[in-house]
N, C-alpha and C positions, 0 to 999 in steps of 0.2 A: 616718310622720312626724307629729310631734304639731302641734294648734295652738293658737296661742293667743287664747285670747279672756278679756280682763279688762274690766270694767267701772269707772269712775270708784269706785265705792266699793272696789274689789280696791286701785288702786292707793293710796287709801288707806291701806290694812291692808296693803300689800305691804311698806314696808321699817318701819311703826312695829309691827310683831307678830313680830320677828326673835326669835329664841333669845336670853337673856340669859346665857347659864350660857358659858362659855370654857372651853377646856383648858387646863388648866395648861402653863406655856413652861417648866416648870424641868428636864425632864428629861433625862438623861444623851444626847447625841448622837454619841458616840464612835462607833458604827456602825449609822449609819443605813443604814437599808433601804428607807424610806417615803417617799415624798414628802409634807411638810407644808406648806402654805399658810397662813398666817393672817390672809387678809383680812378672811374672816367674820366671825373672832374679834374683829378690829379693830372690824369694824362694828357688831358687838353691840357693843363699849364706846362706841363713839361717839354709837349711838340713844339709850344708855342714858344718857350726858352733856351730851347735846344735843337735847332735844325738837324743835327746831325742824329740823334733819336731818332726820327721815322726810317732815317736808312739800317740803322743799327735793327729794328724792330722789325722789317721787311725784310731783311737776311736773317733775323730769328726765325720769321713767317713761312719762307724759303726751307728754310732747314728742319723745322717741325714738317713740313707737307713733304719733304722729300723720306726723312727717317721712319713717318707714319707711313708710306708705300715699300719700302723696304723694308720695313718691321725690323727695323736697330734699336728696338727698346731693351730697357734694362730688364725686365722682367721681374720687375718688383724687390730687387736688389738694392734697395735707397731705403738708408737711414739719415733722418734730416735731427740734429741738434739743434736744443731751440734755448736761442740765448733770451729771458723776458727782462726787458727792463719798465721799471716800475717807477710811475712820477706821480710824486702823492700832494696833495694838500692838507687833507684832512685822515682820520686815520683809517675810517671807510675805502678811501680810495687808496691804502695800503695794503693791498691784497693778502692776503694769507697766503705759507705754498701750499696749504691743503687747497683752495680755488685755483690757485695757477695749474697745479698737478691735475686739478681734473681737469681742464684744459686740455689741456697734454692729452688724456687718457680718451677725452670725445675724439679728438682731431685720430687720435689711434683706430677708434672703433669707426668713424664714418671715414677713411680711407682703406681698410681692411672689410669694409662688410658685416662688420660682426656689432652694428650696433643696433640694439631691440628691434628698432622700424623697419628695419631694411626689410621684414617678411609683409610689409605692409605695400610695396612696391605693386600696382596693376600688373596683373598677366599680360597686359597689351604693350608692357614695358619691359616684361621677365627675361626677354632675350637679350636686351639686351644692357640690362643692371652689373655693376662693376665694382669689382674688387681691384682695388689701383692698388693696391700691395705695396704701400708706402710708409712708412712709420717715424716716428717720432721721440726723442728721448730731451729730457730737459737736461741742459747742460748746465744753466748757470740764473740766476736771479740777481739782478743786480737792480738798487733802490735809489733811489733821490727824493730828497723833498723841495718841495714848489712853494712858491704864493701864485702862482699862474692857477685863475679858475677856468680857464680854458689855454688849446693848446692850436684848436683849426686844423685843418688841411696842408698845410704850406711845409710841413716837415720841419717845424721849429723843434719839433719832441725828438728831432735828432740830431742836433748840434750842441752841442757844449757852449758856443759862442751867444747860446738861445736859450740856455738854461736847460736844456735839455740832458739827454745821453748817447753817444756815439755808439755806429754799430761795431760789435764787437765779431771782426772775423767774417763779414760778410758775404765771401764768394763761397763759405765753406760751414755757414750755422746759418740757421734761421732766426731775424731776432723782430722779434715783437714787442714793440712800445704797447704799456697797457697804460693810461692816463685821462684824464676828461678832453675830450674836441671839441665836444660842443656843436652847437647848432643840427642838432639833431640827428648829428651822422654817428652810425655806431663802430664803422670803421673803415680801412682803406689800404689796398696795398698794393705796392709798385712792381709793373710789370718787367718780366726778362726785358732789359738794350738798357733801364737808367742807373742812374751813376750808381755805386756801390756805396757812397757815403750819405746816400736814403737808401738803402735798397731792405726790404721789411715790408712788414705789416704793423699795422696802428690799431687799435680797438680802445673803445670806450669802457674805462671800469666797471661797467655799469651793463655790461654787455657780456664780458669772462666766464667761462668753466658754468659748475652746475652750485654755487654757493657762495655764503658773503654778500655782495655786493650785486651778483645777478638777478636781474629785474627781468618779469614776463611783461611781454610773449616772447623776451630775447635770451631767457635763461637757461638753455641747454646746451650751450657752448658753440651752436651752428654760425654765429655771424664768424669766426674764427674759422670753422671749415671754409665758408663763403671766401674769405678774405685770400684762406691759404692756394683757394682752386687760386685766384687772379694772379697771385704770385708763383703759380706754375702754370702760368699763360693761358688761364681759361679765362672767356668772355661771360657777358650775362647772358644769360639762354636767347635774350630777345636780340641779343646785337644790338644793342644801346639805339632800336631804331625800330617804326613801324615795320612789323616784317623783314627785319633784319637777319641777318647771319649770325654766328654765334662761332664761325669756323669750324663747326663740329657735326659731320656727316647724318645721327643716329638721333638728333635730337631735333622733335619738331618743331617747326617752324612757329613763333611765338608772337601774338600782334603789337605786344607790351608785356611788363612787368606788370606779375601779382602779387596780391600784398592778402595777409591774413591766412586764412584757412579754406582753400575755394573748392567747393563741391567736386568730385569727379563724378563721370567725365567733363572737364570743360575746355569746352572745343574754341579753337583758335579764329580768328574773322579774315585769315591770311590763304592764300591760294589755297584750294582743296578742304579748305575748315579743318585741320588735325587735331585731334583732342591733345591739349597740350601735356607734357610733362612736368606738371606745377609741384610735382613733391623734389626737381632738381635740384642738387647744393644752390646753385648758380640762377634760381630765381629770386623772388623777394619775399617769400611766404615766410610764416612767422617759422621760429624754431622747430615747433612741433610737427608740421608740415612739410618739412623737406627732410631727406632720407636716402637720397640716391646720388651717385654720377653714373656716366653712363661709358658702356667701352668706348666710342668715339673720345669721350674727355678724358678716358685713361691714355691713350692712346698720345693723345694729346701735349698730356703732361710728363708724361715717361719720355718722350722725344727731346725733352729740354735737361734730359739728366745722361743723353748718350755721350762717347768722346765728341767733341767739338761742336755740343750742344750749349747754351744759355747757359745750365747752370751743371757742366759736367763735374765741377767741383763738388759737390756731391753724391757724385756716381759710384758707380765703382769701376 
């Protein structure tokens, strides 16, 4: 297991030295196979918009590694309201609340533990599999209709001025745009430091809950767990980077993202070879294949809900 050790200057240089370069969202997604994410991508255009961002996120960085050593988490005392707004074109991409609710109801069981797979978890990982004791309740569905057949990455799906819907109550609900993006990405969401008038998660209709409009290998509601670790400042397992960092002490060290269903054991090509933790929320494996966070990423995420954390607006 890797560890981490940063120095006040790392966190520095930690989110103002991000990749600037993006992948293009325009391409064809008729049959997707991949799991795409574009948080990163997000976040690169936001450092890049926003100078004042990496320092905002380097005093989050700061404050999660200092509340993680002095164990000021909440202990599982965090109920998150989750405001969903819904941008339709067609009637398909008008969700039902029986798909939104189960929604809700995965993100319930894969942050509690108590979702079927979790017993599927390696013994080489049993010690340290996590119950983030975090919960969820829908608060509110609110609808719009579109002619937009896509919406992209750039946050148009939350502005009013864009056709979109504004977040409602952001320092204190969680609110999730459910709409088409397009270009193949199934979803994205913004980390603790940016502005509050994006601050959320996005998912692709086509990606939601366990029904309706849920399409395999992404139909078990996990791109939405994925989404939700990012927005409680977890990384991709691999640190968006050959043998990267992930900031999270318990999780090994990853050479790249996996994508599908990958055999275990499958060992890593990074210092020491470690069989990697490919069933993590926070890799790229299909739905059915991931099933865990780990304490390190509870840890993690609980540090951003303490007093004069990121997001202690929803603390207690």
């Amino acid at each position: 297991m890797k560890k981490i050790l940063l120095t006040a200057t790392a966190f520095l240089m930690l989110f103002s030295c991000q990749n600037d370069t993006t992948e293009s969202t325009t391409q064809n997604a008729t049959a997707l196979t991949k799991r795409s994410c574009a948080s990163q991508d997000v976040l690169a255009a936001q450092l890049k918009a926003d100078p004042t961002l990496a320092l905002r996120m380097n005093q989050i960085e700061a404050f999660t590694q200092n509340a993680m050593l002095t164990n000021r988490l909440v202990n599982g005392k965090v109920e998150i309201p989750v405001v969903v707004n819904v941008l339709y074109r067609t009637t398909a991409e008008n969700i039902s609340l029986t798909q939104i609710q189960s929604q809700i109801n995965v993100l319930n069981q894969d942050f509690n533990a108590t979702n079927s797979d979790f017993n599927k978890v390696p013994s080489l990982f049993s010690g340290v599999k996590a119950n983030v004791g975090i919960t969820f309740v829908l608060d509110q569905v609110i609808r719009k209709s579109t002619t937009k057949t896509s919406w992209g990455t750039t946050d148009t799906m939350k502005k009013t001025t864009y056709g979109g819907i504004a977040p409602t109550s952001p320092t204190t609900k969680l609110n999730l745009w459910v709409c088409t993006i397009g270009g193949g990405i199934l979803g994205y969401a913004q980390f603790p430091g940016g502005a509050s008038s994006t601050d959320g998660v996005a998912i692709d209709s086509k990606y939601v809950g366990l029904s309706g409009t849920a399409s395999a290998p992404y139909n078990l509601g996990r791109t939405a767990t994925h989404e939700v670790g990012h927005w409680m400042n977890l990384r991709h397992i691999w640190g968006d980077a050959n043998c990267g960092s992930d900031l999270v002490s318990d999780t090994p060290t990853h050479n790249d993202a996996n994508y599908g269903v990958p055999a275990y054991p499958h060992y890593s090509t990074c210092s020491g070879t470690p069989v990697e933790m490919t069933m993590n929320y926070m890799d790229y494996t299909d739905d059915n294949a991931m099933y865990m966070f780990s304490n390190g990423q509870k840890s993690r995420m609980s540090a951003i809900f303490v007093s004069g954390g990121a997001r202690s607006g929803f603390g207690i």
